[in-house]
TORMIMAR-258964 format. One record per residue (C-alpha): x, y, z; residue in three letters. Coordinates in steps of 0.2 Angstrom, whole numbers, padded with zeros to 4 digits, always signed. Layout:
REM residues N
XYZALA/...
***
This chain:
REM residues 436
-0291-0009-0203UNK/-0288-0024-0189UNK/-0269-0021-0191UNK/-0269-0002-0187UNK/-0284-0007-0174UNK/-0272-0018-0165UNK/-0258-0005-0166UNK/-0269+0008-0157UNK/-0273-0005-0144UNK/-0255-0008-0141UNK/-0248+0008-0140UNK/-0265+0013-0127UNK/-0258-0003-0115UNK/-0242+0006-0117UNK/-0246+0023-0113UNK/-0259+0017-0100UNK/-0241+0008-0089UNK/-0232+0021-0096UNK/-0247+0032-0085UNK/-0246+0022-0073UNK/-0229+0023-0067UNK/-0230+0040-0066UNK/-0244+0040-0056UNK/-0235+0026-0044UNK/-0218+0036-0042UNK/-0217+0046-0025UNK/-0204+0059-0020UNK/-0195+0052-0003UNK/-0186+0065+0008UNK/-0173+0056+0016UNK/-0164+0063+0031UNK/-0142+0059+0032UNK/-0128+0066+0040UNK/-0115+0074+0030UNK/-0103+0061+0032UNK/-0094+0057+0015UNK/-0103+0040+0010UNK/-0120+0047+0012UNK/-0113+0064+0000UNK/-0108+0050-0013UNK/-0124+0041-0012UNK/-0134+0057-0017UNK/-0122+0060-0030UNK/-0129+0044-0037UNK/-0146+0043-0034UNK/-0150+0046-0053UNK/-0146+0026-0056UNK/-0160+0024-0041UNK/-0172+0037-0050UNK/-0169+0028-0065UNK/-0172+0011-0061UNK/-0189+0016-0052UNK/-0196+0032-0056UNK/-0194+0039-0038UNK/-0187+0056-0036UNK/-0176+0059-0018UNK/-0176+0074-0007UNK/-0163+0076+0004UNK/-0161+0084+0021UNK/-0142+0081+0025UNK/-0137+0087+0042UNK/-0121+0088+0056UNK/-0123+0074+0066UNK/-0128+0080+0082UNK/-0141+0090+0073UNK/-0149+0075+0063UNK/-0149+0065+0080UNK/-0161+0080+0087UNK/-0170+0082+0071UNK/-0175+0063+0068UNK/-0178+0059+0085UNK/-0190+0074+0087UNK/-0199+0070+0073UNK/-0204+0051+0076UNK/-0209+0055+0094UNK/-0219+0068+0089UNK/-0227+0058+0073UNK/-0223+0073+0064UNK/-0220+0063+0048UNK/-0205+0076+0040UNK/-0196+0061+0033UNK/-0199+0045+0022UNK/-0183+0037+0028UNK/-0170+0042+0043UNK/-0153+0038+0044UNK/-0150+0031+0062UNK/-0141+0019+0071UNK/-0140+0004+0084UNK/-0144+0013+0098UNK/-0162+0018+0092UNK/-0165+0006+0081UNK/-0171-0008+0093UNK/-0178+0005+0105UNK/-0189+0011+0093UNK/-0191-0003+0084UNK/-0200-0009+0101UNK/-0210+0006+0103UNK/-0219+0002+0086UNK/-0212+0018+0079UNK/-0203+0010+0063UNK/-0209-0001+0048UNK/-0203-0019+0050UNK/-0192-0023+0037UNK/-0195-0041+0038UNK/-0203-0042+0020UNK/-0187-0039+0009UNK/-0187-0046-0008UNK/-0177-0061-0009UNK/-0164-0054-0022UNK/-0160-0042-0010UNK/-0153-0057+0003UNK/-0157-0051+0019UNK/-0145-0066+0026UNK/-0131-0058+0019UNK/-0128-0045+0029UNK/-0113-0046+0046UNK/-0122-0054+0061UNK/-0116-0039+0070UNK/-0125-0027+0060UNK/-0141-0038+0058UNK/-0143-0042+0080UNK/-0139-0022+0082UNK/-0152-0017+0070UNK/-0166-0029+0076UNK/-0179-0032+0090UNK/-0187-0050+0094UNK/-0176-0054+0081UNK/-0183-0042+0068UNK/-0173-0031+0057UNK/-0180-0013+0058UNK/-0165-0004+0049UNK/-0155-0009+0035UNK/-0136-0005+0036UNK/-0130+0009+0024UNK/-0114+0004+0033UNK/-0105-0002+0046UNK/-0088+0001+0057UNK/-0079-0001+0074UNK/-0066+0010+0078UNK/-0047+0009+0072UNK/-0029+0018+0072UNK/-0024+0027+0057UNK/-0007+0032+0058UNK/+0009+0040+0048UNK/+0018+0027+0044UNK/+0033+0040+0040UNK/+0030+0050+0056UNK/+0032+0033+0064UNK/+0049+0029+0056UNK/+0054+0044+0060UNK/+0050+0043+0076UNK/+0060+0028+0078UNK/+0043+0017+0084UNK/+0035+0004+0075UNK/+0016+0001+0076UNK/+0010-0016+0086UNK/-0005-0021+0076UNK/-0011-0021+0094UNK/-0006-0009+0101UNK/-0007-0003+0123UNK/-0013+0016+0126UNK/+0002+0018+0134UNK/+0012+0015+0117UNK/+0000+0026+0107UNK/+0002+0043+0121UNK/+0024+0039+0119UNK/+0021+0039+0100UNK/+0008+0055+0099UNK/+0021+0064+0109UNK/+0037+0059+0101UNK/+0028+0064+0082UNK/+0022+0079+0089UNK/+0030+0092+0079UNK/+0020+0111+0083UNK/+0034+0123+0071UNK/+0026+0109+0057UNK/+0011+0108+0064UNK/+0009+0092+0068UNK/+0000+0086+0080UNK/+0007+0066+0086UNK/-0015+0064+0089UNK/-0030+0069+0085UNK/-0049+0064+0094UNK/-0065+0066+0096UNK/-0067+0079+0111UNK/-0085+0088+0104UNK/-0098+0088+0115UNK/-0113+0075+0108UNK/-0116+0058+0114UNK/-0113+0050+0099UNK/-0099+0063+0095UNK/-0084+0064+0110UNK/-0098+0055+0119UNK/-0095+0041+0112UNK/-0075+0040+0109UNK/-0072+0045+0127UNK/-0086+0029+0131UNK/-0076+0018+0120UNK/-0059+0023+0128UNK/-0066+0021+0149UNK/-0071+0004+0144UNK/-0051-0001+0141UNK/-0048+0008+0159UNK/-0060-0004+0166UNK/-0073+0010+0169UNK/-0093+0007+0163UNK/-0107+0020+0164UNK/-0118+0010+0177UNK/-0114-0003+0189UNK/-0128-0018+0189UNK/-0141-0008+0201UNK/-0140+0007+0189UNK/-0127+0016+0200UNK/-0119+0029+0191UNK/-0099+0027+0191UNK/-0091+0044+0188UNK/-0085+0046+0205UNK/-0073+0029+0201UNK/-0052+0029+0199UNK/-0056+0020+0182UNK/-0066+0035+0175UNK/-0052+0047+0182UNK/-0038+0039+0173UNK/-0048+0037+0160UNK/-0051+0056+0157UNK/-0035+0061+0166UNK/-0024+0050+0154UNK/-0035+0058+0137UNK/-0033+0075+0144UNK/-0015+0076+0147UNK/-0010+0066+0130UNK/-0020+0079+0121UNK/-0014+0092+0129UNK/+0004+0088+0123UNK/+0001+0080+0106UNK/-0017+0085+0101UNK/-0022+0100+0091UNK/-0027+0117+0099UNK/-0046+0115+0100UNK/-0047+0099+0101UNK/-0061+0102+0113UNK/-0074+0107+0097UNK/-0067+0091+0084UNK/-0079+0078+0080UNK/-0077+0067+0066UNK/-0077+0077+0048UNK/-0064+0090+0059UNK/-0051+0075+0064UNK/-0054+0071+0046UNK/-0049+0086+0038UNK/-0034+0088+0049UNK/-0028+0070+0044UNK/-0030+0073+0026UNK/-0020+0091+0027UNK/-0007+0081+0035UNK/-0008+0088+0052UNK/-0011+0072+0061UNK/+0002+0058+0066UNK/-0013+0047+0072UNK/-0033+0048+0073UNK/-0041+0035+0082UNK/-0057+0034+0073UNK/-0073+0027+0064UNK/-0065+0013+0052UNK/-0076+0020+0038UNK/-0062+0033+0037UNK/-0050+0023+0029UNK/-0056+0026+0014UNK/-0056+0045+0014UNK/-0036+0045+0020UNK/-0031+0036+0008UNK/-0039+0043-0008UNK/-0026+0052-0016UNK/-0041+0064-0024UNK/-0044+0070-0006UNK/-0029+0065+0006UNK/-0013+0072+0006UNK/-0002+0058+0014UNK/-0014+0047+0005UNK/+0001+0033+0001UNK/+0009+0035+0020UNK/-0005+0027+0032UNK/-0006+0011+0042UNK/-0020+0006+0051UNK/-0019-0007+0068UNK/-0033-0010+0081UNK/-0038+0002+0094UNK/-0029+0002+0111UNK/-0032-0007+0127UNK/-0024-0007+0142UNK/-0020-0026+0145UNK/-0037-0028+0154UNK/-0046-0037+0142UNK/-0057-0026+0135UNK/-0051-0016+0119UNK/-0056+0005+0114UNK/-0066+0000+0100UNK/-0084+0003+0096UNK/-0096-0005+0085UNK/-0110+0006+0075UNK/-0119+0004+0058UNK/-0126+0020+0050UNK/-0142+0012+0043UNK/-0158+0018+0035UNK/-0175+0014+0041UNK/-0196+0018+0038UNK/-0204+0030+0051UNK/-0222+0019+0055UNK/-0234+0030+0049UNK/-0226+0034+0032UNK/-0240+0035+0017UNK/-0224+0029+0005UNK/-0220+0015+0015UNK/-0216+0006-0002UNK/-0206+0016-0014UNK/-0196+0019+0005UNK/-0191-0002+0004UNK/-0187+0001-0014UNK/-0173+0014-0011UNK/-0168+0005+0005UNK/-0166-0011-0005UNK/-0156+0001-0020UNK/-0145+0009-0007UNK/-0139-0005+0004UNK/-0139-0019-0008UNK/-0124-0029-0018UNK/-0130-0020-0032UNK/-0126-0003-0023UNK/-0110-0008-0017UNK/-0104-0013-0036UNK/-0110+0003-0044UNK/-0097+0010-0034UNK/-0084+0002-0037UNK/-0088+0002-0054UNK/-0088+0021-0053UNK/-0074+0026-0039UNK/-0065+0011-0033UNK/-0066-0004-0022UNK/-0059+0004-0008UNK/-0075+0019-0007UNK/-0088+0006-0006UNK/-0096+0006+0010UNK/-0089-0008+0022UNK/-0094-0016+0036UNK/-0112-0023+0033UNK/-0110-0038+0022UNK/-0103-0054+0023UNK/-0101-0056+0004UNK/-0091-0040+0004UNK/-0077-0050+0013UNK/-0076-0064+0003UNK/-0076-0052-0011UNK/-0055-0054-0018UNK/-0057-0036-0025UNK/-0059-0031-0010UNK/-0049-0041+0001UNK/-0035-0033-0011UNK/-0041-0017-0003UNK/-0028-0013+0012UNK/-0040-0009+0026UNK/-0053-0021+0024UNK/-0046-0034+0032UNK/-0043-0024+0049UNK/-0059-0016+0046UNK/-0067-0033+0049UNK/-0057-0040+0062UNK/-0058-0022+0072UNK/-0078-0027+0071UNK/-0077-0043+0075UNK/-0068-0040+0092UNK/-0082-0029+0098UNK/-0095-0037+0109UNK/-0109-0027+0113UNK/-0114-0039+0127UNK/-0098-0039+0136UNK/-0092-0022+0133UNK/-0084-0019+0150UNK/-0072-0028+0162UNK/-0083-0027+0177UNK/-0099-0034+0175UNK/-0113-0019+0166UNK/-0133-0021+0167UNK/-0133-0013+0149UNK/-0130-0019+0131UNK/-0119-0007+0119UNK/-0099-0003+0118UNK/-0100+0015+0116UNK/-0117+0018+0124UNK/-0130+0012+0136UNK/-0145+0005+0126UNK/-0161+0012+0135UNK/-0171+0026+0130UNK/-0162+0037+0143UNK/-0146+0037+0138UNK/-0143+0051+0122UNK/-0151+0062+0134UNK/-0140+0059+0149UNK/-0124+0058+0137UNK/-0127+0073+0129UNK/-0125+0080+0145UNK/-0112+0072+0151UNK/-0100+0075+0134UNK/-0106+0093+0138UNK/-0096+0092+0155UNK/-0079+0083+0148UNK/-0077+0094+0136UNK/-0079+0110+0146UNK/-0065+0101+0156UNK/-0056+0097+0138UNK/-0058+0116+0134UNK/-0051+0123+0152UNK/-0066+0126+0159UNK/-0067+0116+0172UNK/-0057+0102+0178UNK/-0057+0084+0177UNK/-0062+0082+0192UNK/-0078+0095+0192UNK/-0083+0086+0177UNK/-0083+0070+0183UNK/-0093+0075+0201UNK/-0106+0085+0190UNK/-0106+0069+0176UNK/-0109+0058+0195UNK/-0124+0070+0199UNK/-0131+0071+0184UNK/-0133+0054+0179UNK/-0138+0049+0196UNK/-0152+0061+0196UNK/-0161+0056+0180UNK/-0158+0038+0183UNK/-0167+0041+0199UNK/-0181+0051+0190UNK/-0184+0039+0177UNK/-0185+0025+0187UNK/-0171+0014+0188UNK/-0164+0019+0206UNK/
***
């Protein structure tokens, strides 16, 4: 009698946690864009549901239209999303503004400390983190090493702009289909926006001089755009003017492209012989400079973070801790490799032999660590960022002005048009918002 008594009382504390998880596990809707680490991290999101009981909805979106959707939704409280995927530029912007959870409180397995001093100081305010990096990246070459023999030219690790438009044209090849390039020349600030930001910085040009003087109308921005437009024009790929990341992508892995200058996360997809075609023919070097100091490369971290106001605040720092952890990053490579974990955010990573086996890491690191976000220009800047300017102003007044180059990129205007409406433009909300 005792004996089945105690057994009843047991299995009614069992049922009762059992109840209780239930009762404790939310549904998160999670907005990303659709670039391929984030499609692999919802394809293992069952190991998170697993380990916690929380179920994800995702909302996965282009780029340009995830920037819109997030950013109109947390200054408009209208609470669509547990988590956003964001980056450095408004991070600490709104991290300021009170608008996301701190994320000061992670548990100490997680090891907060761990993660690359880059990534940390771009994803914090007053020293506080406010987004935790899903991963992060510079920018880099990836090139044909057999369209590069053949070519007769061998890849500097560091090589000069000047070297990169004499390779694009000689391994241009149009009855193959070749194109010796391939950039970013879609319209979005964080999109051409951003490349074309990251290239004028190696010309010497800057967005702003220090009394907030827009700089458009300068010889630096003219070659910058000049020199981009005429190298494209022999070596790119028709359309150029619409290609943004996943298109420059696409074209590498069909074997289309001699070169793509591009995020470093890339390296990944172009070699994966599942996806790439020239998957065993690609060498990576840092991004061009022009002998002024100052290299073409930018520094971001796609990171997640908790919109203020979020009734599931903390199944949210559960999936952030599950998805940007050690733990995270070993699943994968468990599952599909060393070389598709995402890189870029912790220190760990790269002291990690397995992956300093992998044959981009190394340049991948170093491309990151020669980006300074406080001295991104060779004239002195009032602003903080490499490939934008970090005040609240900026996505808007980049948006605009991508929306100008590549009109220009496209044929529809010319360089310098684009440049006197970019000067205008600029000037004219600067002065609105208060800086002139």
């Amino acid at each position: 009698m005792k004996t089945n008594l105690k057994s009843k009382i047991a299995l009614g504390v069992v049922a009762g946690l059992a109840m209780s998880a239930v009762a404790s596990a939310e549904e998160l809707t999670i907005a990303t864009v659709n670039n391929g680490d984030m499609i692999r991290m919802q394809g293992l999101t069952d190991d998170f549901t697993a380990k916690t009981g929380h179920t994800v909805e995702w909302v996965t979106l282009e780029e340009n239209v995830l920037r819109q959707r997030v950013t109109t939704d947390i200054t408009t409280k209208g609470g669509a999303f547990d988590i956003m995927t964001i980056g450095m530029y408004e991070t600490p912007i709104w991290g300021s503004n009170g608008w996301l959870v701190p994320l000061d409180d992670l548990s100490e397995e997680y090891n907060a400390a761990d993660i690359l001093p880059a990534m940390a100081g771009g994803l914090s305010h007053d020293g506080t983190l406010f987004a935790a990096p899903f991963y992060g990246e510079s920018s880099m070459i990836m090139y044909r090493t057999d369209l590069m023999e053949a070519a007769g030219m061998e890849m500097p690790d560091a090589p000069s702009w000047s070297f990169i438009a004499k390779a694009a044209r000689a391994m241009t090849d149009r009855d193959a289909e070749i194109n010796g390039i391939c950039l970013r020349g879609k319209a979005g600030w964080g999109e051409g926006g951003a490349f074309i930001t990251a290239m004028s910085n190696s010309f010497g040009a800057r967005w702003f001089d220090e009394e907030w003087n827009a700089q458009f109308d300068t010889r630096e921005w003219s070659d910058t755009l000049n020199f981009f437009v005429n190298m494209m024009t022999d070596a790119g790929p028709a359309g150029y003017a619409t290609n943004g990341f996943n298109e420059n992508l696409s074209l590498f892995q069909q074997g289309k492209c001699g070169m793509w200058i591009d995020a470093t996360v890339a390296a990944s997809f172009v070699t994966n012989p599942d996806d790439s075609t020239v998957a065993d023919k690609v060498g990576f070097a840092l991004a061009p400079d022009n002998g002024l100091g100052v290299r073409s490369n930018w520094l971001w971290a796609w990171a997640l973070a908790i919109p203020a106001g979020t009734q599931k605040e903390a199944a949210a720092k559960e999936f952030i801790e599950w998805a940007t952890s050690t733990g995270y990053i070993d699943l994968v490579a468990e599952k599909e490799g060393w070389a598709n974990v995402p890189p870029g955010a912790r220190t760990s990573l790269y002291e990690n032999p397995d992956y300093q086996a992998v044959p981009f890491a190394q340049m991948t690191l170093d491309s990151i660590l020669s980006a300074d976000p406080n001295n991104s220009t060779v004239d002195p800047s009032p602003y903080v960022g490499v490939q934008f300017a970090a005040i609240p102003e900026f996505a808007g007044i980049a948006t605009e002005v991508s929306q100008e180059f590549s009109a220009a990129y496209a044929g529809q205007q010319t360089v310098a048009e684009a440049l006197e409406k970019a000067q205008a433009l600029t000037n004219d909300a600067m002065e609105a918002a208060g800086y002139r």
